[in-house]
N, C-alpha and C positions, 0 to 999 in steps of 0.2 A: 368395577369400581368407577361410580362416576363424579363422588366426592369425595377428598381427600379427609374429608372426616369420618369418613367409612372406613378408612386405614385405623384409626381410633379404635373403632367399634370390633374391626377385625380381631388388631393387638388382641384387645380383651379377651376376647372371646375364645380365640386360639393359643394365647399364650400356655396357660397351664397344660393344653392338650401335646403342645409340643419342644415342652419345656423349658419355656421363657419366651416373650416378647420379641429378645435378641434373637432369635432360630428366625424368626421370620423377614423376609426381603421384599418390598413390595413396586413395582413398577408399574407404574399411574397411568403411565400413555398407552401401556398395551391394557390393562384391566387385568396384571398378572401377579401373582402371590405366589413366592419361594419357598419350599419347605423344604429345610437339611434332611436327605433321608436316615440319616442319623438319629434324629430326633425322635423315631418311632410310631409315628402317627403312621395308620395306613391311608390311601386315599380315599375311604371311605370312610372316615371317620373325621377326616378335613369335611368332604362335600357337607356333612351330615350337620358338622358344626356351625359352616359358615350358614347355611338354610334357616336355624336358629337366628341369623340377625337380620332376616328378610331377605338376604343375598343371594344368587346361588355362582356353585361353582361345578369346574368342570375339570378332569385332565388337561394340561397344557398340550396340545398338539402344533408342532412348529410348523406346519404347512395350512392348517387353518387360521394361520396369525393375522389378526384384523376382523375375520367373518363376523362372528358373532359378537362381539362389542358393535357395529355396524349393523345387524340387524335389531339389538335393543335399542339403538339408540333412533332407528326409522318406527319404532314400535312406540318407544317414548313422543317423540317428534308427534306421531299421529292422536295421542294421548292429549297434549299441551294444545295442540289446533283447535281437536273436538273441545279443549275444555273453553279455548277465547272464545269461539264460534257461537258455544252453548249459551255462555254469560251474556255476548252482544246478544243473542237473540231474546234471553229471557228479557234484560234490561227492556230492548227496544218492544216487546210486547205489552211487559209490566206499563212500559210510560203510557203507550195508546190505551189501554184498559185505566189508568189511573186518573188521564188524563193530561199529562205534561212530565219533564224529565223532573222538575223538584220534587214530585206526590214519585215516583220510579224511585230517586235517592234516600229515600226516608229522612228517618231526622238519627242519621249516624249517630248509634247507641243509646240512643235516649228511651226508645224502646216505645215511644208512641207515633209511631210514623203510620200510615192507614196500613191493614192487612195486606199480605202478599196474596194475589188468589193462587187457587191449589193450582190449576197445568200451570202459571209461572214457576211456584216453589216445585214443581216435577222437573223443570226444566233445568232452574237454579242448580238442583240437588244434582243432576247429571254431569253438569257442568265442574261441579264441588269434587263427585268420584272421579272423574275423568282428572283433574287436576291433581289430586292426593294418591291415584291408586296404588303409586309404584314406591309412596313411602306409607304408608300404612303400615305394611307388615313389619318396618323398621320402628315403626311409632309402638307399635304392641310390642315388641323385642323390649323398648328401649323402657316401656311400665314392666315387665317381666322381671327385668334385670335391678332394677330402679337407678339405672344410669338415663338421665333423661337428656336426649339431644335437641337436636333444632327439629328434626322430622316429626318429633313430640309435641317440642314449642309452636310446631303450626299445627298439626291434629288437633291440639287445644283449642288453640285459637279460631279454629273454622268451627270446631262445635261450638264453640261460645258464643259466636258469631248466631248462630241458627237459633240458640236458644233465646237470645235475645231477639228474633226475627231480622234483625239485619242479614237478609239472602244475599244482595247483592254484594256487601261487602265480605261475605264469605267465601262466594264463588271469584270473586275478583282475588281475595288471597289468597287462594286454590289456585287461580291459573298465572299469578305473577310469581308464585314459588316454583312451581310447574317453570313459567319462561328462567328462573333465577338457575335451577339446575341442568335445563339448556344449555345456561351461558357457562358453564362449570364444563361442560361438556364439549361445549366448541372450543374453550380454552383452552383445555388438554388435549384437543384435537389438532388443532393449532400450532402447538407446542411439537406435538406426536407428527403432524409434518413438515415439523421444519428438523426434525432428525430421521425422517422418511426420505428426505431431500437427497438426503448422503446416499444412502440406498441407488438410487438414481445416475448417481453419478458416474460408476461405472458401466458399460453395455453389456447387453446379454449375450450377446454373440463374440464371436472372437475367427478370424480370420487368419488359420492358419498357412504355412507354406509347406506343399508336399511336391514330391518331384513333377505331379503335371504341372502344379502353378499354384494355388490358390483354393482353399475350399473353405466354406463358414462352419462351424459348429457352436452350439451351447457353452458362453464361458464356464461354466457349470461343470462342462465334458472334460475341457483341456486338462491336462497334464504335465506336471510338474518338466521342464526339458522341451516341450512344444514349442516350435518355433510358429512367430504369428508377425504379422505384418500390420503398422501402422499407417496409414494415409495423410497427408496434411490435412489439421483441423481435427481428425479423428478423437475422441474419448479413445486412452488406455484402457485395454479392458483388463490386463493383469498385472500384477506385479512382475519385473524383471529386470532382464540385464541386455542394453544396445548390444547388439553381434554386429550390425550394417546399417550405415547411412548416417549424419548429423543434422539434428533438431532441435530448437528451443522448444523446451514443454513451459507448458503453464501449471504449476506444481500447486497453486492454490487454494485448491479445494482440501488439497491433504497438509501445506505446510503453512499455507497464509502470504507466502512468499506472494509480491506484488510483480515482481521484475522475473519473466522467464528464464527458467533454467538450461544453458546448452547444454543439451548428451550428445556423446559421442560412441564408437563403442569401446566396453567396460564398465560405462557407469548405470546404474539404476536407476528403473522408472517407478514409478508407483499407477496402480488400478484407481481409476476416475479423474486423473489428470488429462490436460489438453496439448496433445498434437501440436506443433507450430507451423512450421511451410516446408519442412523436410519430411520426407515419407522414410520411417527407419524400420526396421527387423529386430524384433526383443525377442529373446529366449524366456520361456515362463521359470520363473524364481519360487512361485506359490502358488497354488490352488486360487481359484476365487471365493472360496470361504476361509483361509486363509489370508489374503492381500494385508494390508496395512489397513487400508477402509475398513475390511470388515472385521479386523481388529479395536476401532475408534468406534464402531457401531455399536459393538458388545457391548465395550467398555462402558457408553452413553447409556445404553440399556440398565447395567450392572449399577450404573451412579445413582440412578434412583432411588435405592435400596438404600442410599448413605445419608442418612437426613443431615443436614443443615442445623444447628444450634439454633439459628431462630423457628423452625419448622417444629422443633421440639418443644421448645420453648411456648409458641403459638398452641400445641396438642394440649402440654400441661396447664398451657392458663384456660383452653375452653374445657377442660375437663370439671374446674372450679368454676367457671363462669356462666355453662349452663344451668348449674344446679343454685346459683343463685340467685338466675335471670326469674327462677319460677318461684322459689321462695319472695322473691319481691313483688311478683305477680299475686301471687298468693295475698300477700299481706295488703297490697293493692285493693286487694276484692272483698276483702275479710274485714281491713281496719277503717278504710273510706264511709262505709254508708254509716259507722257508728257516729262517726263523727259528724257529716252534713245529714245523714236521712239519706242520702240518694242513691241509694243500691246499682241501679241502670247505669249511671255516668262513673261508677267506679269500677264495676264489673267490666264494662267497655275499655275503661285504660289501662285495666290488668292485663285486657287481650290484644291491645296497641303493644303492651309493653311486651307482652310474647313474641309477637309477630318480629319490632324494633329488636326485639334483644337477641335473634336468630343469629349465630356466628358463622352464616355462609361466606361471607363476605371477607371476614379475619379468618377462617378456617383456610380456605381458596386461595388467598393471599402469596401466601408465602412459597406452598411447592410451584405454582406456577413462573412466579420469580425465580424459583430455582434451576427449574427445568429450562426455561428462556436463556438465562443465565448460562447454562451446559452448552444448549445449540450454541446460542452464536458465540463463546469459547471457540468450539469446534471447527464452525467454519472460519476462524481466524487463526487454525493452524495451533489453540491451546488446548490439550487436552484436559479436563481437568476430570481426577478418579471422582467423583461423587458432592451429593452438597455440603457434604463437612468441610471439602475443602474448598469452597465457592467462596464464605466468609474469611478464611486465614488469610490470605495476604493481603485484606485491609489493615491488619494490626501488627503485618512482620515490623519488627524494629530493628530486625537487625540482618544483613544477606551474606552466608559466605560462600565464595566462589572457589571451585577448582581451576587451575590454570589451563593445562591440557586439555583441545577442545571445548573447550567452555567459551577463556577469554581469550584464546588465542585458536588458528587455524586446526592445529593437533599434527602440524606436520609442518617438517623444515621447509622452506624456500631460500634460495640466494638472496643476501643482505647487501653483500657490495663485492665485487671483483677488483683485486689489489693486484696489480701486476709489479715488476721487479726486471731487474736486470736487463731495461732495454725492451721487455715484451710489449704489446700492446692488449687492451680488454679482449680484444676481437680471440687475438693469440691465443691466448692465457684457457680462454674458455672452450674453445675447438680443441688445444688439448688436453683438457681435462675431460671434456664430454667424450674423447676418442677414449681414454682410460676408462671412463667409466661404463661403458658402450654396454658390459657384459655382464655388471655388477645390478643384483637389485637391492643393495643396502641404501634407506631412505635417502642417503643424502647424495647417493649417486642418482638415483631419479629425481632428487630437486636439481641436478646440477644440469641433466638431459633438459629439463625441463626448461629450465633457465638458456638455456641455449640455443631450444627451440623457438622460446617466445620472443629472442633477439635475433633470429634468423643466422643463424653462430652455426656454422656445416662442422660435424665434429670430423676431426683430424684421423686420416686412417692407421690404424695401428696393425700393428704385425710382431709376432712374440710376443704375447701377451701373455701376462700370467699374474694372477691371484695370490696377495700376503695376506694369508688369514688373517686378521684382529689389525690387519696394519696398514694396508693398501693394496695400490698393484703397479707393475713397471710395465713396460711396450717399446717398441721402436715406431719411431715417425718419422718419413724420411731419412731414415739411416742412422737416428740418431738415438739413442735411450732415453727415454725420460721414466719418471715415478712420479707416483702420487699418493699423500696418507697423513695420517695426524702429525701432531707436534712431537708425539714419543718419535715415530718414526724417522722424523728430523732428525734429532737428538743420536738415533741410533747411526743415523747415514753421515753424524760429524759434521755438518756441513751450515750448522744453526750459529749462525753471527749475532753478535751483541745487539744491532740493529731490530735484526728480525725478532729474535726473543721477547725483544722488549714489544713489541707491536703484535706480538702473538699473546701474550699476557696482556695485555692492555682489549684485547678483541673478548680474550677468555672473563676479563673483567665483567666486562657485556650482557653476560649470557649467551654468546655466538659462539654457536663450532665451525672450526677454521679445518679446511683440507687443503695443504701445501700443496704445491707441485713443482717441478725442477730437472733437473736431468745432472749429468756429473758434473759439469763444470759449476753452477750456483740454482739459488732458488727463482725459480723462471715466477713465484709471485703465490698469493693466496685466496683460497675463495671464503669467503664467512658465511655461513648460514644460520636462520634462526625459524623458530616456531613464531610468524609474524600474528601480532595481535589483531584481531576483526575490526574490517573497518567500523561498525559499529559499534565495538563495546564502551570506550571512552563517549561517545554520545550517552548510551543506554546505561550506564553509570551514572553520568551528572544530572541524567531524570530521574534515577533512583533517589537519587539526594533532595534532587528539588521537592520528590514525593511525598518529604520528611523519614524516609529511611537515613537515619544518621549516619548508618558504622556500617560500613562495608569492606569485605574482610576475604585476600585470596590465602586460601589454604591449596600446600603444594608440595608435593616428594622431592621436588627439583630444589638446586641446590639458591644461597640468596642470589647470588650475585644475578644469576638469569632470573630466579623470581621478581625482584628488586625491579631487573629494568622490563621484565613484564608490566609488572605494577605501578612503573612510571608511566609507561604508553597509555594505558588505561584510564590513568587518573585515579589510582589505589594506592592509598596512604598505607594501610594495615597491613603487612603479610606475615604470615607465618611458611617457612619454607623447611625442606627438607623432615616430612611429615611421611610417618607411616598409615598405612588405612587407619590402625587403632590410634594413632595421635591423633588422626582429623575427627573422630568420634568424641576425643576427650577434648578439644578444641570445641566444638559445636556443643559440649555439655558445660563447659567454659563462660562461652559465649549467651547461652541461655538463662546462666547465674547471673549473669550483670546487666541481660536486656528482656529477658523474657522468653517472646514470642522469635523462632528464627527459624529463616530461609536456608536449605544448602543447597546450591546449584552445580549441578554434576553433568556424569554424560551415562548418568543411571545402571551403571554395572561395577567397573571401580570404586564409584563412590557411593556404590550401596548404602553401607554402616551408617556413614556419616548423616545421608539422607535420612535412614529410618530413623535416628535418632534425634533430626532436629525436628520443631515445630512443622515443619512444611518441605515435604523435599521436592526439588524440580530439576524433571532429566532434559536437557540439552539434546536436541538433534536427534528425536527419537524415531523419526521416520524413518519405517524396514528394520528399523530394530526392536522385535518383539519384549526384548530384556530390558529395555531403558521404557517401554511402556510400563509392562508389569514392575516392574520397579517404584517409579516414582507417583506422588501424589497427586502432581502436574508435569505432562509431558509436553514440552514444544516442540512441534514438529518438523522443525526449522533449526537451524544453527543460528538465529537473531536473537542476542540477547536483550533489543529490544523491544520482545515481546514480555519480559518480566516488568518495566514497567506499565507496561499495558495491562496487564493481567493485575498488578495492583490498583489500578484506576476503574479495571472492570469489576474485582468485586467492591471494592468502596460503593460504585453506581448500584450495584445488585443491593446491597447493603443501605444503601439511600432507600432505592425503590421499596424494599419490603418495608424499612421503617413509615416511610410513607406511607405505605398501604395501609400499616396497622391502626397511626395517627387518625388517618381518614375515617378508617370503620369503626373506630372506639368514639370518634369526634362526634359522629352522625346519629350514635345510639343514643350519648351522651345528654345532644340536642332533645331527640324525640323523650328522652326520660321526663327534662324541664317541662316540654311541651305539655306531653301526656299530665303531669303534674296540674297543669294548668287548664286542662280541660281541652286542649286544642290540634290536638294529634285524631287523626282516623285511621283506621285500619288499612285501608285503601292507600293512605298516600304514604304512610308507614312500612307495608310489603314493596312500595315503587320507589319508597328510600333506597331500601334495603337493596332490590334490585339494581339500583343506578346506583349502589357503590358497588356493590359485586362488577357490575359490569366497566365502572372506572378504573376498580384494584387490576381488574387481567388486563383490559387496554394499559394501564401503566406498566406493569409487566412486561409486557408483551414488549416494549418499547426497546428491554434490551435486544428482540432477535434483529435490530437496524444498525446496531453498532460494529462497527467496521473497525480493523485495525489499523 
């Protein structure tokens, strides 16, 4: 497929074979056609059919992926040369034989310009096949069926041309069609390597560690637990997990993330990320057909197959608008001479208006927009499932958030350390990190954590021993202390009007508070909360500024912590203390009184909810295959301010194509008036046509520069 109006002609032709339209998937940049083997067609009964549209096909073979698109299009390529080559030469003969280039130009369509001699029109006509030959057998398809495209609208137009003896002007519209699906060609080429690019970004090699030291093999080879070694600078070549050494990577290829990420080990790297000045040791987590990458690759792949509303929209109006373009051609040719006598000059602007009324330009338009659109999503860390969902979040009205990972961290950190009875901060948290030394309940690793990041040596404990559901006690220097909720206060008697009051006043908050103390009083307490992202109260009030009005956190957690989530944030609207199926009937709630609606999740939790609104988008989806497959649009990053980006990005996608359309309907529009009035040629009419084709992808194109 080298025109996406061949996708058109496909539908048709295969729909009934494989029972419906909807069976079939088509991806543009490889030249690839999906058939559900459910559907029943066998593959020869595909090959057989699409050969009927002048097409041909082939089994998909994944390891020939690229060859042969690549060899048709060096085949076309030498086609389009021979045919300018042919045109210059016949021109430049015909003039020295005629005498000068005006007696060479004729008198365009008048049809009394001096004779062609016969080796010029030899030439001319070679010029003519070389230009048409690779749509001909779609131009006989398209009389067979009596669906008549543009491949038709110019067959016409080149024999009309010849009948009237205008040679040059028919060879000229032969090889400026010829260059028109060139540029159809380099544009989905174009497109096709700016998500080749991704491809790339991982190595093919992988440098593992075995007991001599060091060996290379095939990322290809490794295996799932292979330990491999990175270098400073290096490309990740797989997915995994740091075992040795700390590095900031540069995670942007996969999350968009601008600011390096430190790993350390335990935490995860992703395949085609960048090395920073630390050389570390990652255990492999995934295969390299596996990674995260070559999960976003797929995906990119698979999106193509999702048209776009305007891409649909654009198929249904050229399905009306070619069979127009020639009916008025027609009446052009038929009703003109009755009226002036002048046969010649009306026949000619029938085949102006063939030529003009070609919907390469408005066919072209729009997947190219979409597929640009896809990449650089991609390389700014947004994934987006397909082109349906390229245009939705220019029209969300309305966003609702989960709290949990979304708006917040998704994990406790220390809020404030309250000390009591004479302790000091220093105190207070060395014995608590000593208690918690042993526990890995969250909030004894934000307390470690907390202690480490103040250089706080935690306090040696001895006797130590574990209260299920309640704490735990130790000796510190001789002396007992304990640690644990507000129940466990309560149960150890030792809960003063003071402290109560200021434990309730923290619990108000949304903060959990772990006490600590020893027998004689409470030695002080620590409050922790799930802290909001530094970003989302930014990335919020661009929401708004965006014209999203109502943004709206829906959350299981109870108000008071939702409440002061949604203060941080700058979130007026909450709903708290929701089950999965409330957040569903929320978001169906929410649809009634706005429309079109966003729900942002962390795409496995909040499944339902997603499927059920207008647009779902998973939160921090990198390395996790479920929050891809999940949502609609994945970010691959924990920045929630990539949703307003991703609303500004399709808005501009959504400009560009309207634009596009504006332009090619504007230009046809022109050349109708023109032709009307006697003042259009064929010649400048194909090089119209051409130079908006060739403006719509350059405009297009424009998105793969946008940068988050």
């Amino acid at each position: 497929m080298d025109c996406a109006d061949e996708v058109a002609v496909l539908r048709r032709q295969l729909g009934p074979i494989v029972g419906g339209e909807d069976n079939l998937a088509f991806d543009v940049l490889k030249g690839r056609m999906s058939v559900p083997a459910a559907a029943g067609a066998t593959p020869a009964m595909i090959v057989e059919a699409v050969a009927k549209t002048g097409m041909r096909a082939e089994p998909w073979i994944e390891a020939a992926d690229g060859a042969s698109p690549r060899r048709r299009g060096a085949t076309r390529t030498v086609f389009t040369v021979a045919s300018g080559l042919l045109t210059a030469a016949a021109f430049g003969w015909h003039a020295a034989l005629a005498g000068g280039l005006s007696a060479a130009l004729g008198s365009e369509g008048a049809g009394l310009g001096p004779a062609v001699p016969g080796a010029v029109q030899i030439t001319y006509a070679l010029a003519i096949v070389a230009g048409v030959w690779f749509i001909l057998p779609r131009a006989w398809f398209a009389i067979r069926t009596l669906r008549p495209d543009m491949n038709l609208l110019m067959t016409i137009a080149v024999c009309g041309a010849i009948v009237i003896g205008e040679w040059f002007e028919a060879a000229t519209v032969s090889f400026l069609f010829a260059v028109s699906l060139a540029l159809e060609r380099w544009s989905v080429g174009r497109a096709r390597r700016a998500v080749e690019a991704l491809l790339e970004l991982a190595p093919d090699t992988v440098r593992l560690v075995v007991p001599e030291g060091y060996t290379e093999v095939l990322a290809a080879e490794a295996t799932v637990g292979a330990r491999f070694a990175v270098r400073p600078g290096e490309r990740i070549p797989l997915d995994g997990r740091v075992v040795a050494g700390i590095s900031s990577v540069n995670q942007a290829p996969i999350t968009g993330e601008s600011v390096p990420a430190l790993k350390e080990p335990g935490l995860d790297v992703f395949a085609g990320t960048i090395n920073g000045e630390g050389a570390i040791e990652v255990v492999a987590t995934k295969t390299a057909g596996d990674s995260t990458l070559s999960h976003i690759i797929r995906l990119i792949d698979s999106a193509q197959g999702r048209r776009a509303p305007a891409e649909q929209w654009v198929e249904r109006f050229a399905r009306v608008y070619t069979p127009v373009v020639l009916a008025t051609a027609a009446g052009v040719a038929l009703v003109g001479p009755f009226v002036t006598g002048e046969w010649s000059r009306w026949f000619y602007g029938a085949l102006v208006l063939l030529v003009i009324g070609c919907p390469c330009a408005l066919v072209i338009s729009t997947p190219v927009s979409v597929v640009a659109s896809l990449a650089a999503a991609a390389r700014n860390g947004v994934l987006i499932k397909g082109g349906a969902f390229v245009e939705t979040p220019a029209t969300i009205r309305a966003i609702a958030l989960d709290k949990t990972g979304t708006l917040t961290e998704g994990r406790p950190a220390v809020a404030a350390v309250l000390p009591h009875s004479g302790h000091t901060e220093q105190e207070l948290l060395a014995i608590a990190a000593g208690l918690e030394t042993h526990s890995d309940h969250p909030l004894a690793h934000a307390v470690r954590v907390h202690a480490e990041r103040t250089a706080v040596a935690p306090a040696r404990v001895t006797d130590f021993t574990i209260l299920p559901g309640k704490g735990a006690t130790g000796m510190i220097d001789g002396v007992p202390y304990w640690l644990g909720s507000h129940r466990y206060l309560e149960e150890r008697r030792q809960e003063t009007p003071a402290v109560h009051a200021e434990l309730e006043e923290l619990a108000s908050t949304g903060r959990s508070v772990v006490v600590v103390g020893n027998a004689e009083h409470v030695c002080g307490m620590i409050a922790l909360a799930d802290a909001v992202r530094p970003a989302t109260s930014a990335a919020v009030a661009r929401i708004r500024a965006l014209g999203v009005a109502h943004v709206v956190m829906l959350t299981g957690d109870n108000r008071p912590t939702a409440e002061a989530i949604a203060n941080d944030a700058g979130i007026t609207e909450v709903m708290a203390e929701l089950l999965p199926a409330d957040k569903v009937k929320a978001v169906e709630s929410l649809m009634g009184k706005y429309g079109k609606v966003a729900m942002i999740g962390d795409g496995v939790n909040d499944a339902p909810a997603m499927a059920r609104a207008t647009l779902g988008i998973a939160m921090g989806a990198a390395g996790s295959d479920a929050a891809i497959e999940t949502a609609d649009v994945a970010l691959m990053s924990d920045d929630l301010a990539k949703v307003p980006w991703l609303i500004q990005h399709s808005r501009r996608t959504l400009a560009i194509v309207r634009q596009n359309i504006t332009v090619s309907l504007g230009v046809k529009a022109a050349f109708v008036v023109l032709t009307l009035f006697g003042a259009a040629s064929l010649w400048a009419a194909i090089a119209s046509d051409m130079g908006v084709s060739l403006l719509v992808i350059a405009n297009a194109l424009r998105l793969l520069k946008i940068q988050a």
